[in-house]
C-alpha positions, 0 to 999 in steps of 0.5 A, a space after each residue: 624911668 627904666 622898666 625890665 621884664 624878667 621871667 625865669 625858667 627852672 629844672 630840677 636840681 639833681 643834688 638837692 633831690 638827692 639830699 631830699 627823703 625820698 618820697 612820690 613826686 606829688 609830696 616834693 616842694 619842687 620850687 625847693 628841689 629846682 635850680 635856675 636853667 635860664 633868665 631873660 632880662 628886657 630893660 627899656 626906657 619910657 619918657 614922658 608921652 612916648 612909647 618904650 625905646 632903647 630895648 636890650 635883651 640880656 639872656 643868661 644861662 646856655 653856658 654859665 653856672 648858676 651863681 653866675 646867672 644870679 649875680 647877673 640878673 642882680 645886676 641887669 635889674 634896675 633899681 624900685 628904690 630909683 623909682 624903676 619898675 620891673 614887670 612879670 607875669 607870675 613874678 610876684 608868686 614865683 620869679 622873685 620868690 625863686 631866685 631869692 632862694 636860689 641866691 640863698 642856696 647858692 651862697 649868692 648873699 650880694 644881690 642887693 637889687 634883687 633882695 629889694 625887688 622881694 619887698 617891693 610894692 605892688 605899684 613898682 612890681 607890675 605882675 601883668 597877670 595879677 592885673 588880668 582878673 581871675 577866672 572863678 574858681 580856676 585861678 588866672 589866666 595862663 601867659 599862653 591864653 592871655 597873649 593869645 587875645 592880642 594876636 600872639 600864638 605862644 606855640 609859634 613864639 616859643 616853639 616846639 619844647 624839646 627840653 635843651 638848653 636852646 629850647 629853653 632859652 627860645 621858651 624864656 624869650 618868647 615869655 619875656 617878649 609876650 609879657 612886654 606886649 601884654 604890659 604895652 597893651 595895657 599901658 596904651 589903656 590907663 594912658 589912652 594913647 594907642 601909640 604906646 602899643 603900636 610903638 611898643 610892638 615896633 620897637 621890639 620887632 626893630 630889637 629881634 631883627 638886628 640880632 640874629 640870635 633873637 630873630 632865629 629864637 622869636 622872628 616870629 613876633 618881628 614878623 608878625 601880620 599884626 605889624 601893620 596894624 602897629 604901623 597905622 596906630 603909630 601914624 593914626 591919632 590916639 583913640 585909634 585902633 586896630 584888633 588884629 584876629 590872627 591865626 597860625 602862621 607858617 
């Protein structure tokens, strides 16, 4: 079976926001007002009892137009009629739904794998932070302070918001690589197999490492203090385990 992680990042769209009736900021539908600024796309494998493998990273948007960054994620996706999964954090709310319209706004009518992921069912599309449980009354749990419970500072992983294209990229990367973890600790749960995880963790460390652009966006998380605890569930038996307490790291 093949999985992919996507997440999204958005920003305003200067010509639809010229069409629109001007009005306060407060009023606008900025869903509808935004255009995609970058996507990250993690596909891996998982087979029988292991742990995810074959990691690949495919990062759209630093130099190529909007249209192109749609057909390429149509393409990057893997396919819910094939039995595959995707995995989002808010995805089944905000990243599916968004590129749907954006794919309709930007006359990108061929994406079939896309258009199949907005009626797929809730067991093929693994919205991590629907799986959370909601705060009462306040809604669910940010990507931030879900990461943070397994030892990942989301302020060192996507550093510091300066608003470029490569602040960008950087933000949607460390998003991707939180929200793997986040499923992978999960995962380890429902299969009671810590292995999963730890090899999870490694697996991505081992991906960031041999690519510098990723390394120089999330070494962060290839450097991580909680690697060691990952080495030992690997090597350990299944009911091991290993709570790494984490904090800022310089």
């Amino acid at each position: 079976m093949r999985y992919a992680v996507l997440d999204i990042e958005t920003g305003p769209n200067v010509d639809a926001m010229l069409n629109a009736a001007p009005r306060a900021r407060t009023e606008m539908d900025l869903s509808a007002l935004h255009r995609l600024k970058a996507a990250v796309v993690l596909s891996f494998d998982v087979s029988g009892g292991g742990a995810p493998s074959n990691l690949l990273f495919e990062r759209f948007g630093l130099d190529g137009r909007e249209q192109e960054m749609i057909f390429g994620i149509d393409r990057a996706l893997p396919s819910p009629a094939a039995g595959d999964m995707l995995i989002t954090f808010n995805g089944r709310s905000w990243d599916i739904p968004m590129l749907l319209q954006r794919a309709a706004a930007a006359w990108c009518f061929a994406v079939p794998t896309l258009a199949a992921w907005g009626d797929a069912s809730f067991e093929r599309h693994f919205d991590v932070m629907r799986r959370g449980g909601a705060r009462p009354g306040k809604g669910w749990s940010s990507l931030a302070d879900r990461a943070a419970a397994i030892g990942i500072d989301m302020r060192l992983a996507r550093g510091k918001a300066t608003g470029t294209p490569a602040s960008v990229r950087r933000r949607c990367t460390a998003d991707v690589a939180a929200t793997f973890l986040l499923f992978a600790a999960g995962e380890a749960v429902r299969r009671s197999d810590a292995r999963f995880f730890g090899g999870a963790w490694l697996a991505l460390a081992g991906v960031i490492r041999t690519d510098p652009a990723l390394f120089r966006d999330v070494g962060y998380l290839a450097e991580h203090p909680v690697l060691d605890g990952c080495r030992v569930l690997v090597g350990g038996s299944a009911a091991y385990s290993v709570a790494p307490t984490v904090g800022l790291v310089a």
